[in-house]
N, C-alpha and C positions, 0 to 999 in steps of 0.2 A: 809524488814519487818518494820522496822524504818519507814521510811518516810512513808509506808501506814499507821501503827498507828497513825503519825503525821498528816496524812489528813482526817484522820479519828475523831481522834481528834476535829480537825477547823469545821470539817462538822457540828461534835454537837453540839459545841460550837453556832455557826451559826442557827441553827435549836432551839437551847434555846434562843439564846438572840435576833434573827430577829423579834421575835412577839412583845417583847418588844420595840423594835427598832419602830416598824411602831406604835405600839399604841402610844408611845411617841412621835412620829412624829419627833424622833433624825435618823440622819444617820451621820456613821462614813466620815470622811474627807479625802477625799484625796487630790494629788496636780495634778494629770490628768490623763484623763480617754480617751481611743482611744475605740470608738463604730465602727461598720460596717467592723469588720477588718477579712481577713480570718488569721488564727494563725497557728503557723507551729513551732513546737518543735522539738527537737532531737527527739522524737517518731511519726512524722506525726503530719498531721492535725487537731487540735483539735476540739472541740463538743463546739462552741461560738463563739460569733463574738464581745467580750471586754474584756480590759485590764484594770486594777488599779491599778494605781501609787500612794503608800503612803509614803511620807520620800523615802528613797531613795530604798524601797524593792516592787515589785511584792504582792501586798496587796490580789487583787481577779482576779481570769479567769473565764468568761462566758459566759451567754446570758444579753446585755445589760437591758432587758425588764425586767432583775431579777434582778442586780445588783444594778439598778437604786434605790431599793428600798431601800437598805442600805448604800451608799454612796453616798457625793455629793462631787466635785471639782474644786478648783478652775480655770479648763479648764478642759471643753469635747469637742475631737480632734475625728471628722470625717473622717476616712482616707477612706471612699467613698470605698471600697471593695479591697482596698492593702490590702499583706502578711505583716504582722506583725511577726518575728522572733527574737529570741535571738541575740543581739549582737557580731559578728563574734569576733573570736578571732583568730590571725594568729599566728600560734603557730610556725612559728620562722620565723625571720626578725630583722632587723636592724634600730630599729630607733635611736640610736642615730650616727649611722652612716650615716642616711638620713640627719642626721641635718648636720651634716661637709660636708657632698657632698653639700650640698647648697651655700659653698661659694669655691666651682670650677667650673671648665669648665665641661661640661654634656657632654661626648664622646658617649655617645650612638646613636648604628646607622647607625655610619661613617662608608664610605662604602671605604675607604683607606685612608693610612696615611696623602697624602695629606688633604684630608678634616679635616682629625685630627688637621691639623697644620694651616685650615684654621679656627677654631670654636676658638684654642687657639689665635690668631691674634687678634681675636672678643673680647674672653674674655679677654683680657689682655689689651687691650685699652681701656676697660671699667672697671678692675679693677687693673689699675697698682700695682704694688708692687715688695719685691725682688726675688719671686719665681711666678711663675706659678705651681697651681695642678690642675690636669683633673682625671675622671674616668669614664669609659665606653665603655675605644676601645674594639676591638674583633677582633682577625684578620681573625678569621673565615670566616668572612664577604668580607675579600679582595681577588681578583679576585687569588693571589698565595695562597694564606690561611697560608702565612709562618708570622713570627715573627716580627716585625722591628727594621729596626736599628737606629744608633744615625743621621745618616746625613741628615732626613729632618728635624729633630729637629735643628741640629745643624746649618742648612743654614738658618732658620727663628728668632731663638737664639739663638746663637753664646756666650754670656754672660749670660742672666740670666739663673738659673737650672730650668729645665722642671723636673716633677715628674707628670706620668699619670697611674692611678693603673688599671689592666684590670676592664672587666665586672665583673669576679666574686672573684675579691680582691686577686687573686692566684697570681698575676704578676706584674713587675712594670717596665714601660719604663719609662729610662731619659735619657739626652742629657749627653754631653760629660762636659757641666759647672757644671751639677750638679756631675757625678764621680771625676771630681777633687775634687770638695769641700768635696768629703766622703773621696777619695785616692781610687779611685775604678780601679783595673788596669786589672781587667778579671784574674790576677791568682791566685787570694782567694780562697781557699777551707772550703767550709761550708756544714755540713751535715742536710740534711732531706732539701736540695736548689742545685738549678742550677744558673750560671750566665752563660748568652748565648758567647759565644766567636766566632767571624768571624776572620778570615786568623792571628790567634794567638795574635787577639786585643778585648777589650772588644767590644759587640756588642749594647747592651744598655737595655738588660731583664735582669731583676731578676728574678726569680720563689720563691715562698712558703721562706722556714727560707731565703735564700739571700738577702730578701727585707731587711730583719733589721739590714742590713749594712748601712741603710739609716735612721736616722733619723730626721725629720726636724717639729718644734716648732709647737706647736696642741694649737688651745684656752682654754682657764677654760672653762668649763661646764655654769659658771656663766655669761660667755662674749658670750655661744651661747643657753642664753634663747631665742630672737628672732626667731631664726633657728627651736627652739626644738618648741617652741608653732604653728610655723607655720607647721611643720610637722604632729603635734598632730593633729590640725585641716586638714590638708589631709587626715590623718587616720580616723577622726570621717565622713568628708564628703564622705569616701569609704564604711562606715558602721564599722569601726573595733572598736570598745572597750577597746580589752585588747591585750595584746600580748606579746610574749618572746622575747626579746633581748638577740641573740646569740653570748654571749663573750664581757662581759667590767671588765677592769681593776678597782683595787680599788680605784684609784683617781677620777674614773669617777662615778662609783657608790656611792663617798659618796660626790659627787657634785650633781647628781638628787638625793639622797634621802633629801639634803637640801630645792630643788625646791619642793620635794612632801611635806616636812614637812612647808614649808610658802605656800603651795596651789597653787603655779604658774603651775603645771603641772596635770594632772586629767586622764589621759589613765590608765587602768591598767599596769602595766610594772613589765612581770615578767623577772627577769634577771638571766643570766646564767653566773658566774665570768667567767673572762678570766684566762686562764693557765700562770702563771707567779709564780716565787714564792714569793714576795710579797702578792699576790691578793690570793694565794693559803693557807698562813699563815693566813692572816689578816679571811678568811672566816671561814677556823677550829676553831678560836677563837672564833667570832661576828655571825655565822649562825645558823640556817637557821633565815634571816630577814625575818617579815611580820611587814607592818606600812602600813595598808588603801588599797590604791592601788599599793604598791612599796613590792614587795617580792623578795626577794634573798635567795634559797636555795640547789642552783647546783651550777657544775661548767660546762664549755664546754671545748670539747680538739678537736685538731686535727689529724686527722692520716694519713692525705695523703692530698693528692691539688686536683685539680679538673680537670674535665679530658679534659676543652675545652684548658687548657695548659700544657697539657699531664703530670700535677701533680699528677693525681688519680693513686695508686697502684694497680695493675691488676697481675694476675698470669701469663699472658703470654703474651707474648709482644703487645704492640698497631700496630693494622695492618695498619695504616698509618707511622708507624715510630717501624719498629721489630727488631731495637736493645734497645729500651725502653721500660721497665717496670714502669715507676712511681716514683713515692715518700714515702717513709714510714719517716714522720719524725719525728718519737721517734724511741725510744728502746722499747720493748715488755717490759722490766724490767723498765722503764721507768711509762709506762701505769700500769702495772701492780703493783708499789708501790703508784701512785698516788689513785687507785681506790682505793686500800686497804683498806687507809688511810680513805678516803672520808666516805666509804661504813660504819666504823668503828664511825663515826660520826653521820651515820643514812642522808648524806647528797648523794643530786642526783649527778648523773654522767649520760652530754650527750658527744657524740661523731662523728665528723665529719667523716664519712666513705664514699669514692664516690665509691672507684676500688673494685673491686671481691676479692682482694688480704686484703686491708685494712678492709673492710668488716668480712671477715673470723676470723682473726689477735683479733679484737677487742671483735664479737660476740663470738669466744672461752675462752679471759680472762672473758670478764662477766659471760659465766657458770660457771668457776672456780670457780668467788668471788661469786656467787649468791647461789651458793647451801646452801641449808639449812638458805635462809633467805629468809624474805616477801617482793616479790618483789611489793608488795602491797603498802609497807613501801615505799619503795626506788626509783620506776619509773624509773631505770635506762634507757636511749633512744639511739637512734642512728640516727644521723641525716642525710637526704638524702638518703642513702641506695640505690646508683644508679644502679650499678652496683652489683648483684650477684650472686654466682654461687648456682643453684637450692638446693642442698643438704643442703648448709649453713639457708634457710629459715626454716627450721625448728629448729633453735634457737630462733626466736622470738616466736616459740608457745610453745615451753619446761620449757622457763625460762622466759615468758612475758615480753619480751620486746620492748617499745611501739618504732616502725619507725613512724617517724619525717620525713615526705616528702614534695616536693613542686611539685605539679602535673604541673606548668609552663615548670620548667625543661624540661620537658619532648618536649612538644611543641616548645619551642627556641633550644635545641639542636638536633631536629628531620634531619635539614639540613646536617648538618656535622656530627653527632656522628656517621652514619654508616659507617666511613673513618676510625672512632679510633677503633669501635669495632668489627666489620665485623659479625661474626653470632652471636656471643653472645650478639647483639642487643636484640634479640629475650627474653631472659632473664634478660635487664633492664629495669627500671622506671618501675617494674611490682608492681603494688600496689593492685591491685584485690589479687594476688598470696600472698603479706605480711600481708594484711587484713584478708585471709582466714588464715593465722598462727597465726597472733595476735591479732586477734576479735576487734581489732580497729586499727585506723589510723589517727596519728596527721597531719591536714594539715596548710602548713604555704605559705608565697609566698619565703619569701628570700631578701623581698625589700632591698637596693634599687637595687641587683643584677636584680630582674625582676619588673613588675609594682606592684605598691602597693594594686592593687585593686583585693580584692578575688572575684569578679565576673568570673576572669579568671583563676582562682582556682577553681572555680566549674566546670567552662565550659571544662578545662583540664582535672581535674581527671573522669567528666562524659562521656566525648563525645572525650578523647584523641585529640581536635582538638585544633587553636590557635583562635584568634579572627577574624582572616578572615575565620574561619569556615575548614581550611584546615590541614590537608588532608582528602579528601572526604570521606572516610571508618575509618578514624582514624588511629592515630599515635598506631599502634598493638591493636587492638581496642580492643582485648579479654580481657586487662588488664586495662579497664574502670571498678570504681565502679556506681553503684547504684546513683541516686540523694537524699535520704533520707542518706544513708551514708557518701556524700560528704559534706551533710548540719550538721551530727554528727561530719566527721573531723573538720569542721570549729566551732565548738559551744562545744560541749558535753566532745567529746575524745582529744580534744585542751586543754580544763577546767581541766582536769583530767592528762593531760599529764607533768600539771603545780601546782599538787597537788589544785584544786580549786573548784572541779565540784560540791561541795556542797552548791557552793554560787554566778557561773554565769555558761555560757552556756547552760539552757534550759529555757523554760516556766513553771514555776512552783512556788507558791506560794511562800512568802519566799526567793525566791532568789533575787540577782540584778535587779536593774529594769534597765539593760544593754540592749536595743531594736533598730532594725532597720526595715525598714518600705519599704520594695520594691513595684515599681509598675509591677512587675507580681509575680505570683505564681510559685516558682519554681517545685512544684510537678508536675503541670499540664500544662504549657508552652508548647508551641512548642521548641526543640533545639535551633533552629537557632534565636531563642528568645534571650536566655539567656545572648550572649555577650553587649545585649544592654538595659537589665535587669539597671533602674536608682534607685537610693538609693535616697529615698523624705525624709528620717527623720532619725535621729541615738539621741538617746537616751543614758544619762550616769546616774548613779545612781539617775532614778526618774528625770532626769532636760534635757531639749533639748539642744544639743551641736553642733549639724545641720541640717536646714531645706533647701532644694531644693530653688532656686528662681520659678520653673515651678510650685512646688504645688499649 
């Protein structure tokens, strides 16, 4: 009822002072104006073919032949009959983790270990130093699909320590110079971690808490502005705006909100603290931050590993491996004092849940702590939500609580996850099924676990397929949503899932003039369209931050 008074409002406003407007032959200013454009909101298609950009806010939406009459600007951008859309927002991913993977080895790919230890050869001749780090193996991908161990590392470096963290950050293979240098001897015992052990010697994984047996020198925030603006600029050339950063420490978030407060940095960047207690203390004190584009008002936790290295906690055992169930790596009382706390503060709480078991575990404390509060207030989330068991979905519609998914997932673990979960495939990555519980659906990618580009976030969660368009009928394709829906998780339910949606994520007056500028329409596309869907313009508050060389 708001916002239609509010546009009701502008309407009259509009309708008194346009006559005067033209009698004076004044029109108001703006800084750019995109005519010819088809317009596409979190509600469909609009009734206009232009945009007005004033300062940095969505000034007017219409028919240009009207608008012309009351506005002039300092550029009118013809974008020749592109969709014009809200600014995607990837509501969780990792950019400053994009920026430290830029000064490793890219393992992505490797289709075995040898190749792994042929990319690090590469990398390492061109960037000597005393360690080598890499991230992206998967062994998924290798013809045994088992683990690896220290000896091809070991035969290619012998002295310096190798440190290669998997695809999706749950693992970490190093050679035998880097366990000396931790005192790594395979018979540590660590809870909520595995260290892989071969014939009662260490073998050269980590999994989940084990890694941080390991720790080796990270740069200031300050020493990888380079890194972070080149990043930022991938993200604007993909079309993305704003986005959550899942899990940074206090040292690092009061390093970027330095770069946002001298303006070196301009993404929106909503952050989600890391679980530590430093980072956990310092936030109850200093939260919820809001400064421009830099918010901090959650924190993220974890509760299990992921399931391509059989970290995810399941109820019964992984049918590729049936004496494992997973990782739980807290305490329930654990969880359950940290959210308390949080909740008590009126501050968010997201949650890493992959396995059916963690899932359960997590969505049961949140009824606990939720009843009788406005989960309106609080946005508590869960993120990934891969794996669950059908009963359990009806927690996210009882106590609203928004899943945080990344439709990629689904598509890169289509090959092997039917190995880990046998029929209760049939019951993961279902996001039609969590959509219909919780009237929305934040979609994020996960970069740099998967590509940074939600183009294949839409093409996933609509058409269950990957960018080679496969598998033919879709990855359980019943549990594809809507393309109006997919274009709401990327914009609208993303906004909102980050406490925002009053100020970007749609077209509408007044808000951000956060814009991206495709050369097809995704309402009315062909499919087989959409993976080659090019982003010609992305738009930050009112100012152009990338234009295609082809427009």
């Amino acid at each position: 009822m708001h916002n239609l008074l509010l546009h009701w409002k502008r309407f009259n406003w509009l309708l008194l002072v346009a006559p005067l407007m033209i009698a004076c032959g004044r029109k108001e200013q703006a800084g750019y104006i995109f005519t010819n454009a088809v317009l596409i909101s979190a509600d469909g298609q609009l009734d206009g073919d232009c945009v007005v950009m004033a300062g940095d806010t969505l000034a007017a939406i219409g028919w240009y032949r009207e608008l012309k009459k009351y506005w002039k600007a300092a550029e009118v951008i013809d974008v020749k009959g592109s969709a014009v859309m809200p600014g995607w927002i990837d509501a969780h991913a990792h950019f400053y983790g994009l920026a430290v993977n830029m000064l490793s080895a890219d393992l992505r790919g490797c289709e075995s270990p040898e190749e792994v230890v042929e990319r690090l050869m590469v990398f390492h001749s061109q960037n000597p130093g005393p360690w080598i780090t890499g991230r992206g193996w998967d062994q998924n991908l290798w013809a045994d699909g088992q683990y690896p161990g220290v000896e091809a590392l070991d035969s290619a470096f012998p002295e310096v320590p190798v440190y290669l963290m998997r695809i999706d950050g749950h693992a970490l293979w190093i050679n035998s110079a880097a366990a000396r240098q931790h005192g790594i001897t395979g018979r540590e015992q660590v809870s909520g971690g595995k260290i892989e052990v071969r014939n009662g010697r260490f073998a050269g994984v980590l999994v989940d808490e084990a890694m941080k047996l390991v720790q080796i020198p990270s740069p200031s925030v300050g020493d990888l502005l380079p890194q972070l603006q080149k990043a930022e600029q991938e993200l604007f050339a993909a079309g993305v705006t704003s986005l959550t950063d899942a899990g940074l420490p206090r040292a690092v978030i009061e390093g970027l909100r330095d770069l946002y407060r001298s303006n070196q940095l301009r993404i929106g960047l909503n952050i989600l603290a890391a679980d530590d207690d430093e980072t956990f203390e310092w936030l109850l004190t200093h939260g919820p931050i809001e400064e421009g584009e830099l918010t901090v008002r959650g924190m993220k936790f974890y509760s299990d590993g992921a399931l391509g290295s059989y970290g995810a906690c399941l109820l019964k055992p992984y049918t590729d491996k049936p004496d494992h169930y997973g990782l739980l790596l807290r305490s329930p009382e654990y969880f359950i004092s940290r959210f308390d706390k949080l909740r008590s503060y009126g501050l968010q709480v997201a949650t890493h849940a992959i396995g059916d078991s963690a899932n359960r575990l997590i969505l049961r404390i949140y009824a606990d702590l939720l009843k009788g509060y406005d989960q309106d207030q609080l946005r508590w989330r869960i993120e990934h939500c891969q794996v669950l068991h059908p009963v359990d979905i009806e927690y996210f519609k009882e106590f609203r609580i928004i899943p945080s998914v990344q439709p990629t997932h689904a598509t890169s673990d289509m090959t092997w996850a039917p190995r880990r979960l046998g029929e209760r495939l049939k019951t993961a990555y279902a996001y039609k099924s969590l959509l219909e519980a919780a009237g929305l659906l934040a979609l994020g990618t996960d970069f740099p676990v998967e590509k940074i580009s939600p183009i294949y976030t839409f093409y996933a969660a609509t058409y269950r397929k990957n960018e080679n368009h496969e598998p033919q009928g879709g990855f359980f394709g019943d549990q594809a949503i809507s393309r109006l829906d997919a274009i709401r998780g990327m914009t609208r339910w993303a906004a909102y899932a980050m406490h925002q949606e009053h100020t970007r994520g749609d077209l509408r007056t007044g808000m951000l003039a956060d814009l991206v500028v495709l050369d097809k329409n995704w309402l009315t596309c062909q499919a087989y369209e959409i993976p080659a869907t090019r982003v010609q313009m992305t738009f930050k508050r009112g100012k152009p931050v990338y234009q295609s060389d082809e427009r």
